[in-house]
N, CA, C and O of each residue as an XYZ file, in Angstrom:
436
protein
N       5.181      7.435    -18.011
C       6.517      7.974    -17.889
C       7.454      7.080    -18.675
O       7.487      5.868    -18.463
N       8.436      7.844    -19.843
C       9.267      7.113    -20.419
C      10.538      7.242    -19.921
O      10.119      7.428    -18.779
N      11.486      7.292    -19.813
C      13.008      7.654    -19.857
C      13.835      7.160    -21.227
O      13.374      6.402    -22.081
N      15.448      7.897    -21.237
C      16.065      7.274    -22.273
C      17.543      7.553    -21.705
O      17.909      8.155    -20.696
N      17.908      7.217    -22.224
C      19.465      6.989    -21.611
C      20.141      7.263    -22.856
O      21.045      6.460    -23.085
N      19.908      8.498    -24.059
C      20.616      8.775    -24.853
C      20.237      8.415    -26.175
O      20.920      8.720    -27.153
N      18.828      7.570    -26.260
C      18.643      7.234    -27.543
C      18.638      8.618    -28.546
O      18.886      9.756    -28.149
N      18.342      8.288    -29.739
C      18.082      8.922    -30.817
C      16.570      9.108    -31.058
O      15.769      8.240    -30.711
N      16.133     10.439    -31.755
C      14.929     10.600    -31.702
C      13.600      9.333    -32.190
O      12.484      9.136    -31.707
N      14.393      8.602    -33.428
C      13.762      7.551    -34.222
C      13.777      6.418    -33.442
O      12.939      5.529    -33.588
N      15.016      6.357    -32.295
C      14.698      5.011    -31.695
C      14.037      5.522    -30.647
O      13.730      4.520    -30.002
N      13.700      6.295    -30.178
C      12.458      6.214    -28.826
C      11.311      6.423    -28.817
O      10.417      6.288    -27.981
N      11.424      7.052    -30.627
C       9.683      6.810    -30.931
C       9.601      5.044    -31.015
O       8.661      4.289    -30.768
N      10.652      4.833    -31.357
C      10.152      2.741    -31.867
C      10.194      1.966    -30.582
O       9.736      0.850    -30.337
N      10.916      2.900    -29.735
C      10.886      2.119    -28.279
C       9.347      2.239    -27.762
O       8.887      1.317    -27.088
N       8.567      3.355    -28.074
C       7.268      4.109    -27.269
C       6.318      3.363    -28.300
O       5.307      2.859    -27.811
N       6.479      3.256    -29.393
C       5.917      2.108    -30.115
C       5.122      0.570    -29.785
O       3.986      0.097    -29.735
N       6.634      0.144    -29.594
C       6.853     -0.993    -29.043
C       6.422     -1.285    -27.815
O       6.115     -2.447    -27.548
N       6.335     -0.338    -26.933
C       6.048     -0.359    -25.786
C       4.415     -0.429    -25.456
O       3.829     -1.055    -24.573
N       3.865      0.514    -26.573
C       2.247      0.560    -26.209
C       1.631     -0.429    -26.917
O       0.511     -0.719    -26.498
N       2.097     -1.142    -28.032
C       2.074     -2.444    -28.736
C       2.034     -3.500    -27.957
O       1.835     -4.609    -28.454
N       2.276     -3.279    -26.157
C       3.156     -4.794    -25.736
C       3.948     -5.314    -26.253
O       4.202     -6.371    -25.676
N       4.697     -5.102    -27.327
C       5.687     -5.905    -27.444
C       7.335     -5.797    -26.332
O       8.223     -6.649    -26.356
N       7.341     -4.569    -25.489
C       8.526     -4.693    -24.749
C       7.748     -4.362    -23.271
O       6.582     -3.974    -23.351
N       8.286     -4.487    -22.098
C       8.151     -3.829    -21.081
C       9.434     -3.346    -20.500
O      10.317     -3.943    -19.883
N       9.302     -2.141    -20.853
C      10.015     -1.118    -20.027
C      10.526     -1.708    -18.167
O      11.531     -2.097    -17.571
N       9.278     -1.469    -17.937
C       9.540     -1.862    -16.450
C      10.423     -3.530    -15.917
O      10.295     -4.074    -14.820
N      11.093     -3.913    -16.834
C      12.287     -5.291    -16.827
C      13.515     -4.730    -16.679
O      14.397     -5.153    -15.931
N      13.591     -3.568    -17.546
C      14.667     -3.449    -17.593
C      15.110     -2.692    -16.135
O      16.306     -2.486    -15.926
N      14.089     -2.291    -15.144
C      14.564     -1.486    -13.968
C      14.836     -2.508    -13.161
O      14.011     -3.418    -13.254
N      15.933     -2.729    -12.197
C      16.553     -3.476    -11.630
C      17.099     -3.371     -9.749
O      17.168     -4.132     -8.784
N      17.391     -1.897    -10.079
C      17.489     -0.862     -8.545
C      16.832      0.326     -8.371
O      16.729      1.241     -9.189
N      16.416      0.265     -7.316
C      16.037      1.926     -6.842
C      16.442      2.456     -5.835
O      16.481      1.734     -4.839
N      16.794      3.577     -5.725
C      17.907      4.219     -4.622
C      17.442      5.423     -5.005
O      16.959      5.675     -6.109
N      17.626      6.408     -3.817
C      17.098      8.382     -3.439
C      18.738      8.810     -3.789
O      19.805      8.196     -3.796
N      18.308     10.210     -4.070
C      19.395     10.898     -4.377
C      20.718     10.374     -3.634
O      21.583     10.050     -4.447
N      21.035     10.235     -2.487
C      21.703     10.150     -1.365
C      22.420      8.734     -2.218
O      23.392      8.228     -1.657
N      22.050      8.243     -3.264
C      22.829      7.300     -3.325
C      23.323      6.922     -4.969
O      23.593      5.871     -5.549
N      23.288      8.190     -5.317
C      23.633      8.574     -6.904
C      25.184      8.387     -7.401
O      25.601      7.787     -8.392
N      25.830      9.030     -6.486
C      27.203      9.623     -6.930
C      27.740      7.739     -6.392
O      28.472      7.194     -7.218
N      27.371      6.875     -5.099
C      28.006      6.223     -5.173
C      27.628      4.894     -5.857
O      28.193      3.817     -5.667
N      26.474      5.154     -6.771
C      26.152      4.229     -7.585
C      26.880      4.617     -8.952
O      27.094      3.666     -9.704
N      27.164      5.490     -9.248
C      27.444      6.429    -10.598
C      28.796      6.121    -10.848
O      29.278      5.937    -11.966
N      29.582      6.054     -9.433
C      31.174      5.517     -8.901
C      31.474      4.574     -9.481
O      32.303      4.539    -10.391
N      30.635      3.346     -8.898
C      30.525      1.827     -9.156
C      29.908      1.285     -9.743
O      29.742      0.158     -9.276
N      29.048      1.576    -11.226
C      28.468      0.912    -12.048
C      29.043     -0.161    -12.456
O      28.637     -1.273    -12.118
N      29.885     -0.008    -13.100
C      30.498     -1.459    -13.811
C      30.256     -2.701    -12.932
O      29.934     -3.791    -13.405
N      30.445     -2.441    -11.518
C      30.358     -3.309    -10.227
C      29.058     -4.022     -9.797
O      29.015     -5.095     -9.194
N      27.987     -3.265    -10.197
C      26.776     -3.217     -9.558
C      26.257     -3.693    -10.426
O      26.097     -2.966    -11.407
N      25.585     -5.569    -10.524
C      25.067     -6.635    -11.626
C      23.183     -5.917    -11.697
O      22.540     -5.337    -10.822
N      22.854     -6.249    -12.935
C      21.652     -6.073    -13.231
C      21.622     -4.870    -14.414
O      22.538     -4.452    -15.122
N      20.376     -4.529    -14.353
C      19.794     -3.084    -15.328
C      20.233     -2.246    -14.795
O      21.238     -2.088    -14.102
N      18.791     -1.155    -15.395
C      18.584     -0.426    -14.786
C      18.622      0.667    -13.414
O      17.727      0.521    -12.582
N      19.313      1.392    -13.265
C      19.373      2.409    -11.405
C      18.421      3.166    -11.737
O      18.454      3.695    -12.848
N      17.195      3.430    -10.732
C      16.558      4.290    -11.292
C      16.494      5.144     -9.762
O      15.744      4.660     -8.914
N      17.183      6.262     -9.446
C      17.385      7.419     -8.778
C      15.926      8.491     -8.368
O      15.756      9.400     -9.181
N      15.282      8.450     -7.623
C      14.601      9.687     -7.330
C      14.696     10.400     -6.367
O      14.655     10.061     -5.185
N      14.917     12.119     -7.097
C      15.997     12.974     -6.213
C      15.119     13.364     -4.908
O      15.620     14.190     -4.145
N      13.869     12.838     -4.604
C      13.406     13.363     -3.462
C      13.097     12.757     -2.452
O      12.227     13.088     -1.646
N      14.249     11.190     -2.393
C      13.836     10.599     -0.982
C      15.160     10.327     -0.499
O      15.943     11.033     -1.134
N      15.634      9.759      0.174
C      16.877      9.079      0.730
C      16.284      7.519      0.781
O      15.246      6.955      1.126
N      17.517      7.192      0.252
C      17.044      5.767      0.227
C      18.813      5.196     -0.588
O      19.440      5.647     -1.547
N      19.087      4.061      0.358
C      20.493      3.137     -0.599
C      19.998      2.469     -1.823
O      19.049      1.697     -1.952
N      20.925      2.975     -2.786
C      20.606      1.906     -3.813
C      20.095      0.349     -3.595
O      20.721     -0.263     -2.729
N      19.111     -0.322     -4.224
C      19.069     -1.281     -3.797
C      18.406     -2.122     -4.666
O      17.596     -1.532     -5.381
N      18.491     -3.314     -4.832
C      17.958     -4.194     -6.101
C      16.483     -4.349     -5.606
O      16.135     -4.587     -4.450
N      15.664     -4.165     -6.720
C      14.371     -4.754     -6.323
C      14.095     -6.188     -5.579
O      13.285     -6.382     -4.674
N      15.261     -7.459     -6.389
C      15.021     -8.804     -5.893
C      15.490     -8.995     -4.346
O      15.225     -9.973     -3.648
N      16.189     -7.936     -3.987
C      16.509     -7.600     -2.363
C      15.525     -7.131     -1.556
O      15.918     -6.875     -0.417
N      14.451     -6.948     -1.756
C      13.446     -6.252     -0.771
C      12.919     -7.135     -0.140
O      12.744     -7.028      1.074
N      12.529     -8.269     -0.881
C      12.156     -9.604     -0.036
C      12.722     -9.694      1.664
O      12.359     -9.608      2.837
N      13.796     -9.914      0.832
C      14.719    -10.221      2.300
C      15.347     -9.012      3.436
O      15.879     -9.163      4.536
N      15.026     -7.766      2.635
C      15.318     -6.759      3.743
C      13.619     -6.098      4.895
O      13.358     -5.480      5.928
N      12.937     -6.818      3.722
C      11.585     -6.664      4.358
C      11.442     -7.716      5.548
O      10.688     -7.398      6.467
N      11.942     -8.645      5.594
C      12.290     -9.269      6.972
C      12.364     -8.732      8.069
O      11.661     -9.264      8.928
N      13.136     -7.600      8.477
C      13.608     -6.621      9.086
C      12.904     -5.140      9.005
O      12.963     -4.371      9.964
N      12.325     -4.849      7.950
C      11.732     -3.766      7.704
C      10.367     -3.346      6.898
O      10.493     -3.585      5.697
N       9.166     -2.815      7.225
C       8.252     -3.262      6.549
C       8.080     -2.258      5.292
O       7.238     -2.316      4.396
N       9.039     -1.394      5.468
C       8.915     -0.467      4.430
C       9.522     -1.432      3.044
O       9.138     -1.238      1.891
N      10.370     -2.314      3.376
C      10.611     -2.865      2.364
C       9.638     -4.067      1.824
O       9.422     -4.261      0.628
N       9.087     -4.839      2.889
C       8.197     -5.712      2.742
C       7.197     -5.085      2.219
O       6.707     -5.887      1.423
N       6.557     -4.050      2.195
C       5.392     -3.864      1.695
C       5.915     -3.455      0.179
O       5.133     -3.952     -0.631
N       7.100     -2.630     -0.563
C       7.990     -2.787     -1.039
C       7.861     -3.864     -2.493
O       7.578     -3.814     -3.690
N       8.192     -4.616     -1.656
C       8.632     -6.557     -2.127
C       6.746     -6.983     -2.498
O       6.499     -7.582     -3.544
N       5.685     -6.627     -1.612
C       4.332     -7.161     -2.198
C       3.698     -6.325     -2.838
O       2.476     -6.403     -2.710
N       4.115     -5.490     -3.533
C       3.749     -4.644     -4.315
C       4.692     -5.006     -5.584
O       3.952     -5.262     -6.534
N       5.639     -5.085     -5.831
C       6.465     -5.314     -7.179
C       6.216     -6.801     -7.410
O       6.647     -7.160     -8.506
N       5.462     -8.079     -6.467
C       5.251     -9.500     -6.332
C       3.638     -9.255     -7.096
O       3.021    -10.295     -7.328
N       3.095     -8.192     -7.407
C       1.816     -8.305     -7.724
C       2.322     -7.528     -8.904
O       1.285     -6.961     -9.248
N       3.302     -7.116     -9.794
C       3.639     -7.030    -10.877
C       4.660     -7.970    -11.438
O       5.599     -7.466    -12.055
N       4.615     -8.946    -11.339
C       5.618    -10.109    -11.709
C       6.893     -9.744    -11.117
O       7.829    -10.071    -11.848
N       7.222     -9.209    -10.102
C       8.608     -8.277     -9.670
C       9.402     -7.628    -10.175
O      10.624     -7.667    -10.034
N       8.477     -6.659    -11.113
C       9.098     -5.091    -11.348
C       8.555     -4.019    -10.652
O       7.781     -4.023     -9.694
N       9.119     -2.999    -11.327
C       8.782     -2.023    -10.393
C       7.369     -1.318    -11.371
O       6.991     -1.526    -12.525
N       6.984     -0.634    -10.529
C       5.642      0.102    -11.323
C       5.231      1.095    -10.735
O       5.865      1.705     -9.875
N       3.811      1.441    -11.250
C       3.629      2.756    -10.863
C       3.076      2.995     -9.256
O       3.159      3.980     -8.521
N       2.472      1.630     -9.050
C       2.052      1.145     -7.538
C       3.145      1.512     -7.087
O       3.337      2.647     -6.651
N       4.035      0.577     -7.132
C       5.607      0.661     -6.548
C       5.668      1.778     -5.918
O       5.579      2.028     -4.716
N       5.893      2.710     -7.203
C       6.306      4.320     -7.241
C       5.506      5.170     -6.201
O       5.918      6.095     -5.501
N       4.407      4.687     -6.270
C       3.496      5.608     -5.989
C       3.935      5.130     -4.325
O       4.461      5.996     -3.626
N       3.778      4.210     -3.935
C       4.126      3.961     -2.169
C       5.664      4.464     -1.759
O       5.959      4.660     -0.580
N       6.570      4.644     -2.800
C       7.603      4.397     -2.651
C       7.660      6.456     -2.237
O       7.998      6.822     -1.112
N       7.376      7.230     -3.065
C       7.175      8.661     -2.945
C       5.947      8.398     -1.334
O       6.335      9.250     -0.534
N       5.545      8.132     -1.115
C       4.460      8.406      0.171
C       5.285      8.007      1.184
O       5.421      8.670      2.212
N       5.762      7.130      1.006
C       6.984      6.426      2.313
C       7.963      6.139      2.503
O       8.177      5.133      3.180
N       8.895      6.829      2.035
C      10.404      6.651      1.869
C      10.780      8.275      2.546
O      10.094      9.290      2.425
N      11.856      8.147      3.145
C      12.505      9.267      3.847
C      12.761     10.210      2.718
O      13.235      9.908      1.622
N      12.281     11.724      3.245
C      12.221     12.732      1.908
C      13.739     13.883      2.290
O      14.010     14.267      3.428
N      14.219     14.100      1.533
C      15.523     14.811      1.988
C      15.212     16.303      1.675
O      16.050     17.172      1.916
């Protein structure tokens, strides 16, 4: 899965390039993940909200929330802790593991 945020056709072939080359990882630049339920007030407050990447999927509920935050909300919650040792076994990004627990167990709206 790629995304683009507006490139041009020539730069996302050099991004998809680059990408299967190893020379970039995509998955650095993602920073938060948050369910629909938390689009419009991330969308509000960008300028506000430090880091990359928001990456939104419209079929769970879930607050925006920084990946480097799961640690510590997994304290309290294991949906996040399990969360936090899953992106800790990708150098702490997000991935397709991630993804994949994150669609199985996250509140679906």
């Amino acid at each position: 899965i790629f995304g683009t945020s507006g490139s041009n056709d020539d730069d996302m072939q050099e991004a998809l390039d680059m990408s299967f080359a190893g020379k970039i990882n995509p998955a650095a630049m993602i920073t938060h993940i948050g369910g629909l339920d938390s689009a419009a007030e991330t969308l509000l407050n960008y300028p506000q909200i430090p880091g990359g990447k928001k990456m939104v999927y419209a079929q769970i509920s879930m607050p925006m929330t920084a990946i480097a935050d799961f640690a510590e909300l997994g304290k309290n919650d294991p949906f996040y802790q399990d969360l936090a040792d899953i992106c800790a076994k990708h150098n702490n990004l997000w991935s397709k593991e991630a993804e994949d627990y994150l669609l199985a167990n996250a509140k679906a709206i």
